[in-house]
N, C-alpha and C positions, 0 to 999 in steps of 0.2 A: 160779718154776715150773720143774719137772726137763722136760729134751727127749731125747727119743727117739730115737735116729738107725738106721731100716731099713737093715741094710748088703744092698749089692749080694749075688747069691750067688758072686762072682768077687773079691768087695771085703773084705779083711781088714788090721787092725791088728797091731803088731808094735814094741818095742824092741829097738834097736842097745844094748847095754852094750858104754861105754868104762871096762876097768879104770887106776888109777894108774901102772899100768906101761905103759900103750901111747902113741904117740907123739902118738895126739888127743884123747889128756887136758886138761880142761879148757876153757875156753867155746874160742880159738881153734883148739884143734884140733878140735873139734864141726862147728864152721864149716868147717873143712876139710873134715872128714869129709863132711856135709852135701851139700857142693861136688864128692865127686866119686860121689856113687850116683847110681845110673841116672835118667834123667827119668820114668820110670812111678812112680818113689816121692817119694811129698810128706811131705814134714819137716814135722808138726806141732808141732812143740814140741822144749825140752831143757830137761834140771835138771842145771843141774851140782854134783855132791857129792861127795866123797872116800867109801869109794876108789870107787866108780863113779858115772859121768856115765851119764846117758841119753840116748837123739835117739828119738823117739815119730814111730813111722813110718805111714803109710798107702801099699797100693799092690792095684793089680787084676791084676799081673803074677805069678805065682809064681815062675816063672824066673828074673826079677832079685831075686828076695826070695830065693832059694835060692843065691844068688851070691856074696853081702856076706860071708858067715861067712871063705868061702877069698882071696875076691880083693882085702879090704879088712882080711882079720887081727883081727877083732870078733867078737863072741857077738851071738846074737842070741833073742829069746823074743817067742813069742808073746802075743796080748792076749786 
């Protein structure tokens, strides 16, 4: 049976893309990556693939969602 998940109206999902050329290419540097976003965003999940990895984010925060692109050198896309 499929489930439903109500998001908050403050609550929205979001992927990090890790291209092959960045330095957290790859499941450890994911982990890395992971390791250093802000505590408002929870790491759902990763796939890691060539040439891009993902880290499947959740957060209630926009400001830190709006931060990653410049201060952590990532793309980021909404869900």
């Amino acid at each position: 049976m499929n489930q439903v998940k109500v998001l908050k109206q403050d609550e929205f999902y979001f992927r990090i893309l890790v291209t092959n050329e960045s330095d957290y290419f790859g499941l450890d540097g994911l982990i890395e990556l992971s390791g250093k976003l802000p505590s408002t965003i929870k790491t759902l999940g990763v796939k890691v693939a060539n040439p891009i990895c993902k880290i499947y984010c959740m957060t209630d925060n926009h400001s830190d969602y709006m931060g990653i692109e410049s201060r952590l050198s990532v793309k980021t896309e909404m869900m």
